[in-house]
OpenMM code with the backbone's topology and positions (N, CA, C; nanometers):
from openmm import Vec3, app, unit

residues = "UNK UNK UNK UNK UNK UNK UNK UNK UNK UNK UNK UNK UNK UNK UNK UNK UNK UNK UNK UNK UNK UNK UNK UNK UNK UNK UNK UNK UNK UNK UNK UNK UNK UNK UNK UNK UNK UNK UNK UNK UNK UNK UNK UNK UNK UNK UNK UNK UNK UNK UNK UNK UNK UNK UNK UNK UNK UNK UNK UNK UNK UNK UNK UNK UNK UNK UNK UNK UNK UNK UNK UNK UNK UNK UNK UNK UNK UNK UNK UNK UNK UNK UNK UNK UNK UNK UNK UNK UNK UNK UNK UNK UNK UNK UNK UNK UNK UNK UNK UNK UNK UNK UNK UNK UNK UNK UNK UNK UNK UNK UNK UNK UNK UNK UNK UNK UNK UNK UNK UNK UNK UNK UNK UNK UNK UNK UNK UNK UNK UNK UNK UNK UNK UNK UNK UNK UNK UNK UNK UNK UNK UNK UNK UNK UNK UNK UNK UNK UNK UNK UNK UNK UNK UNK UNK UNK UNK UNK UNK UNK UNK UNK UNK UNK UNK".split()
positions = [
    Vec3(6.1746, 3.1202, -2.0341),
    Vec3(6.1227, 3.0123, -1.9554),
    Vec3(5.9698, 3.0170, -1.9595),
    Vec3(5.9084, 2.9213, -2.0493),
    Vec3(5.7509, 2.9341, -2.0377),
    Vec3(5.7127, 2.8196, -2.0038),
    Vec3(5.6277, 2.8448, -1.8925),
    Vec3(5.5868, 2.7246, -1.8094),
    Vec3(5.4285, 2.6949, -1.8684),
    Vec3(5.4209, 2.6137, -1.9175),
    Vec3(5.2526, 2.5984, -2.0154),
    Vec3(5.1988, 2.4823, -1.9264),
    Vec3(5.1676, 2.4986, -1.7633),
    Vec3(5.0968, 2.3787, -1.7482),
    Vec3(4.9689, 2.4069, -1.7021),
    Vec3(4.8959, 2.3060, -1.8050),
    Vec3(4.7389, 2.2983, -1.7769),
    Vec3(4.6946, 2.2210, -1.7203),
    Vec3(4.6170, 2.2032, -1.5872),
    Vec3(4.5794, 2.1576, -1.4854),
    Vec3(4.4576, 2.1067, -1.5064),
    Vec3(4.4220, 1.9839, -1.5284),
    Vec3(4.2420, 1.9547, -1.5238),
    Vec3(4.1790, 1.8758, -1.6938),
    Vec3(4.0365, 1.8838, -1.6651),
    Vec3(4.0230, 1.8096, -1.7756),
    Vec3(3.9902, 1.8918, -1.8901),
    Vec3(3.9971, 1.8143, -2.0359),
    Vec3(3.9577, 1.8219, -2.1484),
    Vec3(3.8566, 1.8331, -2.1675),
    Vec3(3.7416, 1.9215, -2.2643),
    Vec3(3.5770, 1.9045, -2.2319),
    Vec3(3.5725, 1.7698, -2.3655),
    Vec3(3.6347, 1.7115, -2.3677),
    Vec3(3.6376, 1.5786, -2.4278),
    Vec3(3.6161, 1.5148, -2.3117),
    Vec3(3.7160, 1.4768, -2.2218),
    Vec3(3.7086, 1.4294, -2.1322),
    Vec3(3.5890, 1.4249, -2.0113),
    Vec3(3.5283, 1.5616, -2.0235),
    Vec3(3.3821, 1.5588, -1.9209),
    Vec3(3.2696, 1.5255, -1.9849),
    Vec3(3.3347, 1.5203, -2.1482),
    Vec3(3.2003, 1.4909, -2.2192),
    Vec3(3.1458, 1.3141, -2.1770),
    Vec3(3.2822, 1.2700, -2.1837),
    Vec3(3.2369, 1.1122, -2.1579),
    Vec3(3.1936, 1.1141, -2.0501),
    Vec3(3.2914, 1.1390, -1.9473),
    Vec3(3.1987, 1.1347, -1.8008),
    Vec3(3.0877, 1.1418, -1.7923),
    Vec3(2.9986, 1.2280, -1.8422),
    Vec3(2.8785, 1.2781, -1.8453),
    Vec3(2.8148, 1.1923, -1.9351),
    Vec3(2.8539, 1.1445, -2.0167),
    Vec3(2.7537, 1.0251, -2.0857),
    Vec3(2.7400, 0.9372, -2.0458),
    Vec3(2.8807, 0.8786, -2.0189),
    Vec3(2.8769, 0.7303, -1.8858),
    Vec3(2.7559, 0.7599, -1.7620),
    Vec3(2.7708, 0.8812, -1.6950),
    Vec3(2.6704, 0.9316, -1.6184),
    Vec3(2.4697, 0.9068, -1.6420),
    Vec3(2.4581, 0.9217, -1.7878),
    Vec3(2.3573, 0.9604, -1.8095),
    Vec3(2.3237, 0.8391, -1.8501),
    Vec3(2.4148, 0.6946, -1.8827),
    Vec3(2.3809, 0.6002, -1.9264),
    Vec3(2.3353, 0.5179, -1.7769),
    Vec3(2.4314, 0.5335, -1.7195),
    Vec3(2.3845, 0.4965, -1.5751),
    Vec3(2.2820, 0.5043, -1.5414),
    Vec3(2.2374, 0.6299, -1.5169),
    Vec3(2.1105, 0.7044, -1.4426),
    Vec3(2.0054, 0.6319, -1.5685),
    Vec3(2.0384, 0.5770, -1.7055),
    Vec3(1.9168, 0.5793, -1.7353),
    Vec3(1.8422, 0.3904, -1.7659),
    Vec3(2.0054, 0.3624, -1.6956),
    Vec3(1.9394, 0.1926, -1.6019),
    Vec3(1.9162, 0.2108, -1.4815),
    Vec3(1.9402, 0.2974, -1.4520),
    Vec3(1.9168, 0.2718, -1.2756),
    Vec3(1.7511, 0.3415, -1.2332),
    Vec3(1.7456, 0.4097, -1.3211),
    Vec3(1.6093, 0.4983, -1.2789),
    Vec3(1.4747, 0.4240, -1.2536),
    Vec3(1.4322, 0.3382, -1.3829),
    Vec3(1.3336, 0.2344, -1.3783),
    Vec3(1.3367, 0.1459, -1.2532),
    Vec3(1.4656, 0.0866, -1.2273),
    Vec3(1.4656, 0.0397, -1.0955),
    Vec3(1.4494, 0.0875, -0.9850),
    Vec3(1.4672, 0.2020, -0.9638),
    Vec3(1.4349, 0.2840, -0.8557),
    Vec3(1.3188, 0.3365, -0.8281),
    Vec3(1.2501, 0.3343, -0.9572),
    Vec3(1.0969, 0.3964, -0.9445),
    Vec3(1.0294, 0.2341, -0.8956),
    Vec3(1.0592, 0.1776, -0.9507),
    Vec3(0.9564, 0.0375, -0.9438),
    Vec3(1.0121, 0.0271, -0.7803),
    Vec3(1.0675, 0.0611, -0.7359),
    Vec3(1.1046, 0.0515, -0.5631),
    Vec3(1.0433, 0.0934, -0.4907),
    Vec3(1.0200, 0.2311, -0.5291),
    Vec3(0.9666, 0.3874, -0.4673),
    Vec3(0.8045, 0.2691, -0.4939),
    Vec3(0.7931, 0.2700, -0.5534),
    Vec3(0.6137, 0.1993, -0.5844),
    Vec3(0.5572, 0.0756, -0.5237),
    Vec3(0.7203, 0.0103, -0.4656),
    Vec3(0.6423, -0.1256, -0.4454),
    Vec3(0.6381, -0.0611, -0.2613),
    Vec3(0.7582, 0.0233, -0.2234),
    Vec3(0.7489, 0.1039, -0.0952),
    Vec3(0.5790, 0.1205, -0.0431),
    Vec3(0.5578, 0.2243, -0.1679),
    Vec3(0.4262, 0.3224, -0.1312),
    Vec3(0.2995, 0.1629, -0.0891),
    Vec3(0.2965, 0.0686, -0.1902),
    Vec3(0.2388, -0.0485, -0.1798),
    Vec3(0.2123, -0.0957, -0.0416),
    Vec3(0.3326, -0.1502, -0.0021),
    Vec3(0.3933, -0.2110, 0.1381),
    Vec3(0.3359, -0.1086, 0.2600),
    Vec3(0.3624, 0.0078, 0.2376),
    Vec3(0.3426, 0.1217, 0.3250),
    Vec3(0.1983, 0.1587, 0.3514),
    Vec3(0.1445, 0.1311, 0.2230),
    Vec3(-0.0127, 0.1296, 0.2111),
    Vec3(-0.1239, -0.0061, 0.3066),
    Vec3(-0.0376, -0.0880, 0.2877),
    Vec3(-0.1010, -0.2370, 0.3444),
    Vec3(-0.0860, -0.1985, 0.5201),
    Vec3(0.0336, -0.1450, 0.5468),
    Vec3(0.0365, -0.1151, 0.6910),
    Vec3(-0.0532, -0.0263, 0.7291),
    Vec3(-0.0736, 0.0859, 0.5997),
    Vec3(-0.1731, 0.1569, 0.7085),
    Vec3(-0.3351, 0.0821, 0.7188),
    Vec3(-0.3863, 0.0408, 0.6204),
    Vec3(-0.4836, -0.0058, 0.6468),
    Vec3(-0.5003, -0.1218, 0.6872),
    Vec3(-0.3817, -0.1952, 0.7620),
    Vec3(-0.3742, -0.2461, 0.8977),
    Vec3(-0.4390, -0.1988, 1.0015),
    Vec3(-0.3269, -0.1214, 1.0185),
    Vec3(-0.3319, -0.0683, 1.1285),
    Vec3(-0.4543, 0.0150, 1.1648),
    Vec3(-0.5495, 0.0617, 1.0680),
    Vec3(-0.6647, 0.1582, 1.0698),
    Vec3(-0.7720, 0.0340, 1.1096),
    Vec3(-0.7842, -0.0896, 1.0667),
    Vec3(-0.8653, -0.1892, 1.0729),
    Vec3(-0.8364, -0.2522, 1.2425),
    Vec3(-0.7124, -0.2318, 1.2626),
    Vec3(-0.6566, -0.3002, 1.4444),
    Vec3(-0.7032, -0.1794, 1.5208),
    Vec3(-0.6904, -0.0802, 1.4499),
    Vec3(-0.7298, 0.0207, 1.5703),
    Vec3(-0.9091, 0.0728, 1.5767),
    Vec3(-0.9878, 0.0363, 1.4770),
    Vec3(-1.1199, 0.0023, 1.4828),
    Vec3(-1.1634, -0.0798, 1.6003),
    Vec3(-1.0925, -0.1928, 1.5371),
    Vec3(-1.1304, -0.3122, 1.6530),
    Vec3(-1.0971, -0.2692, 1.7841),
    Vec3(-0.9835, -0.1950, 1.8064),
    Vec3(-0.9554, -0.2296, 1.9711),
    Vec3(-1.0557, -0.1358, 2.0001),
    Vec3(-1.1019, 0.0290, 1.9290),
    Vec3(-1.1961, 0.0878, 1.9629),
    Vec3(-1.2991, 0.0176, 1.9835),
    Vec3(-1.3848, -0.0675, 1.9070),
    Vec3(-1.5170, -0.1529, 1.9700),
    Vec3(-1.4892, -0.2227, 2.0762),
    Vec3(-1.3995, -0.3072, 2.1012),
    Vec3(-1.4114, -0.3534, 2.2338),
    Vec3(-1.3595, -0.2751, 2.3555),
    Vec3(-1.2796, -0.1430, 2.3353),
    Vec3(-1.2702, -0.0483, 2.4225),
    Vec3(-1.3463, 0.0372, 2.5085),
    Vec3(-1.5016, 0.0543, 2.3616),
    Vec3(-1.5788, 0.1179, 2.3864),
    Vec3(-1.6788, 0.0864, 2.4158),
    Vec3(-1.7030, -0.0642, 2.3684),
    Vec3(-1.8148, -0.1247, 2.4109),
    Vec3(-1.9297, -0.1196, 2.3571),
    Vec3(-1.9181, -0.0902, 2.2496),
    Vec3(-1.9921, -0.0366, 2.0750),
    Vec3(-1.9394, -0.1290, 2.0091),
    Vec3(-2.0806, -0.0834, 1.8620),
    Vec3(-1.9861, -0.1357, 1.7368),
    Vec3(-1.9427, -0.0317, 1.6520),
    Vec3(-1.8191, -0.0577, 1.5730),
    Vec3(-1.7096, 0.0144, 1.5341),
    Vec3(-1.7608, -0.0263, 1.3696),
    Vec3(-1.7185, 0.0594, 1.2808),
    Vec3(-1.7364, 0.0140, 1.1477),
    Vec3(-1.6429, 0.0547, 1.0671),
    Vec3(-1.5306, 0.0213, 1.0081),
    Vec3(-1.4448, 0.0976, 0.9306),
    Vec3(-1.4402, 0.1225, 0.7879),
    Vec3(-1.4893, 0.2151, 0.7187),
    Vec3(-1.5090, 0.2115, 0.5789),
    Vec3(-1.3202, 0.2457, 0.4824),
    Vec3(-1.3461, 0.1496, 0.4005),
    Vec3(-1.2303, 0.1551, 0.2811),
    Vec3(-1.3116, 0.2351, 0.1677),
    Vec3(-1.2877, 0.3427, 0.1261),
    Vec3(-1.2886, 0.3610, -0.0273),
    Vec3(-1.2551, 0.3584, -0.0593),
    Vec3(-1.2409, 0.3062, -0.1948),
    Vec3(-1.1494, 0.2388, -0.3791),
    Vec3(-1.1608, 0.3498, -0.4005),
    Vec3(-1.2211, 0.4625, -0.3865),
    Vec3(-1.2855, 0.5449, -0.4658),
    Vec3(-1.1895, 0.6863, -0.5254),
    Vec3(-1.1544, 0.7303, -0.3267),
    Vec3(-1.0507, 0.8010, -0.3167),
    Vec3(-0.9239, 0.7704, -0.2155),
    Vec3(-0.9286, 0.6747, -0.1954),
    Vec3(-0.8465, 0.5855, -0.1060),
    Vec3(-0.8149, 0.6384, 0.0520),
    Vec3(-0.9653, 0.6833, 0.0440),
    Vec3(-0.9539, 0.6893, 0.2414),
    Vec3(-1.0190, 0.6112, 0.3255),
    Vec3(-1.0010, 0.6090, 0.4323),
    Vec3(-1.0480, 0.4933, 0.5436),
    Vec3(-1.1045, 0.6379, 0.6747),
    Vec3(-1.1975, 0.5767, 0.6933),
    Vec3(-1.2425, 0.6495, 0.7857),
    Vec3(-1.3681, 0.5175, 0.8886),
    Vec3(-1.3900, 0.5818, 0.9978),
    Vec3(-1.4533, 0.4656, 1.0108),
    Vec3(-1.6105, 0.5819, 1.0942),
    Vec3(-1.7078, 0.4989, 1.1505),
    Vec3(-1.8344, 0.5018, 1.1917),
    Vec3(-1.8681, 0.4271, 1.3245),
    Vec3(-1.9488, 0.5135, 1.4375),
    Vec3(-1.8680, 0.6349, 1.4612),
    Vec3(-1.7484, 0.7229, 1.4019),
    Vec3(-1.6857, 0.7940, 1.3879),
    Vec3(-1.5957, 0.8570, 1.4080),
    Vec3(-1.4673, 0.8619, 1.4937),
    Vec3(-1.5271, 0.8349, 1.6093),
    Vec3(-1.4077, 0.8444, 1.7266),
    Vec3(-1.4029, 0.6845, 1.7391),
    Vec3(-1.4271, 0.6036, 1.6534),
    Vec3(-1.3758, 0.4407, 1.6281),
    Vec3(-1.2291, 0.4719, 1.5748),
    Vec3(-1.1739, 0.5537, 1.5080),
    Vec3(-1.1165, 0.5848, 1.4415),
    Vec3(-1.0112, 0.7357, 1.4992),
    Vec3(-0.9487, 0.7093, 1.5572),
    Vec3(-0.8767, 0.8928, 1.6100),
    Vec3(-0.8522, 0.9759, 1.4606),
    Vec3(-0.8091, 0.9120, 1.3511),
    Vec3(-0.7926, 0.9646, 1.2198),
    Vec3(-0.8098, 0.8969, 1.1241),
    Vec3(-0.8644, 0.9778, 1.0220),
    Vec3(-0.8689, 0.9278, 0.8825),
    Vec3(-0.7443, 0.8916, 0.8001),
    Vec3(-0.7372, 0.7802, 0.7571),
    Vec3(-0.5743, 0.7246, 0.6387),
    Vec3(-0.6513, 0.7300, 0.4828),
    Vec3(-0.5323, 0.8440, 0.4736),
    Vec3(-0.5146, 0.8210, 0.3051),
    Vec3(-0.3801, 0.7525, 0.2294),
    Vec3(-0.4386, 0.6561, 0.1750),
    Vec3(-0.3786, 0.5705, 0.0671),
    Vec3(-0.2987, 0.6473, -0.0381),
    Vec3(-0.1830, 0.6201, -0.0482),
    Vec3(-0.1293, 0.7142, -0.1701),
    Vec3(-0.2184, 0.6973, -0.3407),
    Vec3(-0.2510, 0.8002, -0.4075),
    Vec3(-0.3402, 0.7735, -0.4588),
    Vec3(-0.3066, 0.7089, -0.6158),
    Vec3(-0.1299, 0.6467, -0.5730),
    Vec3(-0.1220, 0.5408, -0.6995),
    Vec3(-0.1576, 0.4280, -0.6852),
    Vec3(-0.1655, 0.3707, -0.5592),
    Vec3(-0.1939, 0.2289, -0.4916),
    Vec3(-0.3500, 0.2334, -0.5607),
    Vec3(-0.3864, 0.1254, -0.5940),
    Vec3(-0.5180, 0.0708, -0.6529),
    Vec3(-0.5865, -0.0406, -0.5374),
    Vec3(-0.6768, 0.0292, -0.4908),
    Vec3(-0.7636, -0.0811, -0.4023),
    Vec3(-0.8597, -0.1319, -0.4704),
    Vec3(-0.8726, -0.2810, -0.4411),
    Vec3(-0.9844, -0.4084, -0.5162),
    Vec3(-1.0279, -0.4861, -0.3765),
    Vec3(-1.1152, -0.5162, -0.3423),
    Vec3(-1.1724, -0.5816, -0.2683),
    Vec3(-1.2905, -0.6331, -0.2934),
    Vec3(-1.3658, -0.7543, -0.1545),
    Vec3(-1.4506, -0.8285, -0.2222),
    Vec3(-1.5481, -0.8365, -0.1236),
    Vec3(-1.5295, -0.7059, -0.0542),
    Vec3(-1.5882, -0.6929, 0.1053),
    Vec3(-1.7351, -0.5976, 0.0544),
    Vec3(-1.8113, -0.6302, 0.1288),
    Vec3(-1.9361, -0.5871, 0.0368),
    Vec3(-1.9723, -0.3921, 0.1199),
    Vec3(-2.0772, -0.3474, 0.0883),
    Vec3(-2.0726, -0.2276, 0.1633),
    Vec3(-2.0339, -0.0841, 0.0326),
    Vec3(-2.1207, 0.0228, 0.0126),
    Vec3(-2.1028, 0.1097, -0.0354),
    Vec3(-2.0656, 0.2348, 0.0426),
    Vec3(-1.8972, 0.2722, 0.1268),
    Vec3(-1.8044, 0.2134, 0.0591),
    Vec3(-1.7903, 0.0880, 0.1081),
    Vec3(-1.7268, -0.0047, 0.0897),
    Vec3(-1.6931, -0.1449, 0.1175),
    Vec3(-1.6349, -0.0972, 0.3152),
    Vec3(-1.6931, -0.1966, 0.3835),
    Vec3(-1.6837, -0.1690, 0.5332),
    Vec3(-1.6634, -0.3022, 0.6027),
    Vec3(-1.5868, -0.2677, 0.6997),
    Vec3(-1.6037, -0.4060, 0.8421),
    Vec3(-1.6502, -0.3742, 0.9564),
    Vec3(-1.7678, -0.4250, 0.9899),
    Vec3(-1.8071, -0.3765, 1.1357),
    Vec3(-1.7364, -0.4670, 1.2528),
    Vec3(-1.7027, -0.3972, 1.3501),
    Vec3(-1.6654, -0.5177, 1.4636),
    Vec3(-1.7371, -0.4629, 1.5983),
    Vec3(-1.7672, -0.5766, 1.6767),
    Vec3(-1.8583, -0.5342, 1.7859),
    Vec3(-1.7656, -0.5213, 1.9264),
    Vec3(-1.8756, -0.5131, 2.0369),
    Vec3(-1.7765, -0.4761, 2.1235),
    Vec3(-1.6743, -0.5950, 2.1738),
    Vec3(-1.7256, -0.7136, 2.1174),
    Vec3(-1.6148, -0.8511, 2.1544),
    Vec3(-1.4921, -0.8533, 2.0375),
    Vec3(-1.5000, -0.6969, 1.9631),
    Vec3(-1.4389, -0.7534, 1.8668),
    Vec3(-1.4388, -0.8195, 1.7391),
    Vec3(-1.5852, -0.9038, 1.7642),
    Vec3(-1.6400, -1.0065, 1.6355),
    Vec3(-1.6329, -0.9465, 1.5454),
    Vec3(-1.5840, -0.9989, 1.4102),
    Vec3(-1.7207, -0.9390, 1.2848),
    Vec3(-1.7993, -1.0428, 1.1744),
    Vec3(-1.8634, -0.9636, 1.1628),
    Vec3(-1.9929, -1.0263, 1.0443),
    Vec3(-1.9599, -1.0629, 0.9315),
    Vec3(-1.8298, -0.9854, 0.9069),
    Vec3(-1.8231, -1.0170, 0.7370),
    Vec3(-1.6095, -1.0734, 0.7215),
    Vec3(-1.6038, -1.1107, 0.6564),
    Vec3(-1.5400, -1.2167, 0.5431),
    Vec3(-1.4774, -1.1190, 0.4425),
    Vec3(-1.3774, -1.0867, 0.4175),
    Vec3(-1.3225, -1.0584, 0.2623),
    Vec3(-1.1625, -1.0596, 0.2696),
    Vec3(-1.1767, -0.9847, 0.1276),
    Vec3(-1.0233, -0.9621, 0.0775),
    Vec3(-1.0173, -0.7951, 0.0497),
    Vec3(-0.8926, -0.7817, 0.0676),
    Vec3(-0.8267, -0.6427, 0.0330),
    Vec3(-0.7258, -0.6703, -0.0823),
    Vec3(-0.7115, -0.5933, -0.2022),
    Vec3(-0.5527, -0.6230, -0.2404),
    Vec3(-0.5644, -0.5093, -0.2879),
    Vec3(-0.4226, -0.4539, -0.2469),
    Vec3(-0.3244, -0.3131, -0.2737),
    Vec3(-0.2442, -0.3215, -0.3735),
    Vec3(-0.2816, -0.2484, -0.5074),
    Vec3(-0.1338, -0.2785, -0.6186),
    Vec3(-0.1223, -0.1221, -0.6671),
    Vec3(-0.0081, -0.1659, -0.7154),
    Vec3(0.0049, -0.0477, -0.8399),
    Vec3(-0.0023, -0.0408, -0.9543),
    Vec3(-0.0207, 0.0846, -1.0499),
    Vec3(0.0074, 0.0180, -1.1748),
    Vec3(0.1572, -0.0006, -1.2487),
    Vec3(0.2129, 0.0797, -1.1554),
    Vec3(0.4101, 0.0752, -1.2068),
    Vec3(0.4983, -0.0280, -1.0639),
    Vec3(0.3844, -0.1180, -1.1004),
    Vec3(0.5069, -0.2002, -1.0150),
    Vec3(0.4172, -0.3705, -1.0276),
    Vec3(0.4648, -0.4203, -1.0027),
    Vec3(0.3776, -0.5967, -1.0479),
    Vec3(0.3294, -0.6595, -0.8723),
    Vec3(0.4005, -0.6078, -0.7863),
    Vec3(0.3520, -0.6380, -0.6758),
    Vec3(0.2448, -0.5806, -0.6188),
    Vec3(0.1774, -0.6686, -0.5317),
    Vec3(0.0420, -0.6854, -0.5033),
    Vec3(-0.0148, -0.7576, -0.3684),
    Vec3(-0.0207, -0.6562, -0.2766),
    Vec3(-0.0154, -0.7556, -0.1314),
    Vec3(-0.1824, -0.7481, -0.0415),
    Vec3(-0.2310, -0.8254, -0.0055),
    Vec3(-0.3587, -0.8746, -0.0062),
    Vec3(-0.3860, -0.8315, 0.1546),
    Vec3(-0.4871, -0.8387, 0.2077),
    Vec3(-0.5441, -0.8578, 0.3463),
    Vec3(-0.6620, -0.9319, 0.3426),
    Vec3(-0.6609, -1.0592, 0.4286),
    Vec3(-0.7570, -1.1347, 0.4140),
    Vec3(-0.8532, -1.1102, 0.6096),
    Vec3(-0.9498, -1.1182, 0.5929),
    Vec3(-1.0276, -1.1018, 0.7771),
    Vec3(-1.1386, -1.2168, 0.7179),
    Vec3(-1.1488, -1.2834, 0.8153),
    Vec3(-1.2188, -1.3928, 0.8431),
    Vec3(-1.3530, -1.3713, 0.9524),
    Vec3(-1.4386, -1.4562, 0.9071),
    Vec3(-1.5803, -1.4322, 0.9626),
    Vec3(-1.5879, -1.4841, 1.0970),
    Vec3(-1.6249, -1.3826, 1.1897),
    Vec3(-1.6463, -1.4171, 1.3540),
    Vec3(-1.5702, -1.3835, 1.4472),
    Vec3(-1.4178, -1.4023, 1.4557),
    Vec3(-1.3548, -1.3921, 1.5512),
    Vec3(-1.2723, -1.2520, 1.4661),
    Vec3(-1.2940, -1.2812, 1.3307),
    Vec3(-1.1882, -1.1006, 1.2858),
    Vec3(-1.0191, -1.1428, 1.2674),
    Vec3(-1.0052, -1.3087, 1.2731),
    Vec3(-0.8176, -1.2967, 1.2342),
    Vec3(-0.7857, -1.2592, 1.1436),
    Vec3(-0.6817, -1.1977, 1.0957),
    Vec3(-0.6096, -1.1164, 1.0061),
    Vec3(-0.5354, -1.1531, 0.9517),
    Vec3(-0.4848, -1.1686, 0.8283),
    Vec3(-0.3462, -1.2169, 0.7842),
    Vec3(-0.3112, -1.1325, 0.6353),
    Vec3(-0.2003, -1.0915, 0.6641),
    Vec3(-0.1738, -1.0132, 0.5017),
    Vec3(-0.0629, -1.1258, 0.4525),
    Vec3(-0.0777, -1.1111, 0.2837),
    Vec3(0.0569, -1.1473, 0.2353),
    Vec3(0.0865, -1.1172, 0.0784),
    Vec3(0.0912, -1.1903, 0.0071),
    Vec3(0.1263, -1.0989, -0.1219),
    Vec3(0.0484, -1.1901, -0.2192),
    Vec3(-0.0457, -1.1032, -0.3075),
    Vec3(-0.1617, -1.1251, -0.3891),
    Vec3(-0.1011, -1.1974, -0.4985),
    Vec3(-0.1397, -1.2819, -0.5529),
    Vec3(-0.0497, -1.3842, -0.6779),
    Vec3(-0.1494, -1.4167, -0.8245),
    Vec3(-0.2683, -1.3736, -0.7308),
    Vec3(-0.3863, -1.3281, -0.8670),
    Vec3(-0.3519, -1.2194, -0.9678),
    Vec3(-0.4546, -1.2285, -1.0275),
    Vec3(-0.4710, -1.0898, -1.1523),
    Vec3(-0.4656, -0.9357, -1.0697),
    Vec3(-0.4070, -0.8859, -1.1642),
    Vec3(-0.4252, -0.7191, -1.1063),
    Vec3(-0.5790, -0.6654, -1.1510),
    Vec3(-0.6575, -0.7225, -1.2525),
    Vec3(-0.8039, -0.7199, -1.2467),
    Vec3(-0.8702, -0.8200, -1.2569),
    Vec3(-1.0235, -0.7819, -1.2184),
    Vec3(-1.1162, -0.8693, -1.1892),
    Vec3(-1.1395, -0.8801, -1.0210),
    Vec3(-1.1825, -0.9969, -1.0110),
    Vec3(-1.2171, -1.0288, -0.8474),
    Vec3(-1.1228, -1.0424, -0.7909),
    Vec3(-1.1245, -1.0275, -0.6873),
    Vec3(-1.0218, -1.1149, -0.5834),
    Vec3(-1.0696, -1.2095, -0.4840),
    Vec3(-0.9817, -1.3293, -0.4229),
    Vec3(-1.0347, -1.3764, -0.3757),
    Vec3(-0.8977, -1.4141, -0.2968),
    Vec3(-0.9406, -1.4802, -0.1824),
    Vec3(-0.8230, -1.4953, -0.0153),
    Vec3(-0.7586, -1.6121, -0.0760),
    Vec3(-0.7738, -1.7354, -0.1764),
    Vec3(-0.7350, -1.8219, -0.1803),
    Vec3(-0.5981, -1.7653, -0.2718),
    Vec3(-0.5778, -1.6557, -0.2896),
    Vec3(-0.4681, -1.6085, -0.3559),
    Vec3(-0.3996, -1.5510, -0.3373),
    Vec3(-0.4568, -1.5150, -0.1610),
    Vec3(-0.3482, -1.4453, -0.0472),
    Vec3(-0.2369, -1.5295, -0.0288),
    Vec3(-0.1430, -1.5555, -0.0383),
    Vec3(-0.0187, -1.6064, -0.0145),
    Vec3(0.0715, -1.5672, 0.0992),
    Vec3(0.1266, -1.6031, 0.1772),
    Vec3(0.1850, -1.5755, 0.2924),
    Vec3(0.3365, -1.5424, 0.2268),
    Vec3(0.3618, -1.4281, 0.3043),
    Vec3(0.4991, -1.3650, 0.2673),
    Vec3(0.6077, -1.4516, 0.2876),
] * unit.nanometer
topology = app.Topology()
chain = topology.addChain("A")
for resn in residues:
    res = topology.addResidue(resn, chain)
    for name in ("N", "CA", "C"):
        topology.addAtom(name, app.Element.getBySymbol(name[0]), res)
């Protein structure tokens, strides 16, 4: 009585698995990175939101003027004073900042009403991903509006190419 039973697979059989596997993973990957990138993008625009809202509420909190500097350079925000600012934001350093805001580094001052002096554009891209989302601030009162950049990934930028999400 010989009982010959073999239980399980063939390494024929795991071989395909494993190729089907690897064919998968090697459509799905590109898509997933271009995700992860347009994330870091999106994630990037919030913080330097939020670093620019929390400037402002510092000047009119404090009753000063507040100045918040962007660098392209190494993609931090810090602002002037200092304590305008509780912390410095760093930009992930694939995101590419372009702006048209003048200032070495490029800056917004706001006073203690809040106001500011200057006018520009922000746009946040990457280079592994095609999206591109803008921040536009307007001269005097400081309104804000982000949305998604529809211009060139180089050259100037300009607000008329801010597009609303």
């Amino acid at each position: 009585m010989n009982n010959n039973n073999n239980s399980g697979f063939t390494l024929t059989e795991l071989m395909i698995v494993l190729i089907i596997i690897g064919i998968i993973a090697a459509i799905a990957a590109p898509n997933f990175l271009g995700l992860l990138h347009r994330i870091k993008v999106n994630n990037s625009l919030e913080l330097l939101l939020g670093a620019i809202r929390e400037t402002q509420r510092q000047a009119m909190r404090q009753g000063k003027l507040c100045r918040v500097n962007i660098n392209p350079n190494n993609n931090i925000i810090t602002a002037n004073p200092a304590n305008c600012l509780l912390n410095s934001r760093t930009i992930d350093d694939s995101v590419i900042i372009r702006t048209n805001i003048s200032g070495s580094p490029p800056n917004i001052s706001f006073s203690h009403k809040g106001n500011t002096t200057k006018m520009g554009t922000i746009v946040l891209s990457s280079n592994f991903t095609n999206t591109q989302k803008c921040f536009v601030i307007s001269l005097g009162l400081g309104i804000m509006r982000t949305g998604n950049y529809v211009g060139s990934k180089t050259g100037n930028v300009s607000a008329s190419n801010c597009k609303k999400e």
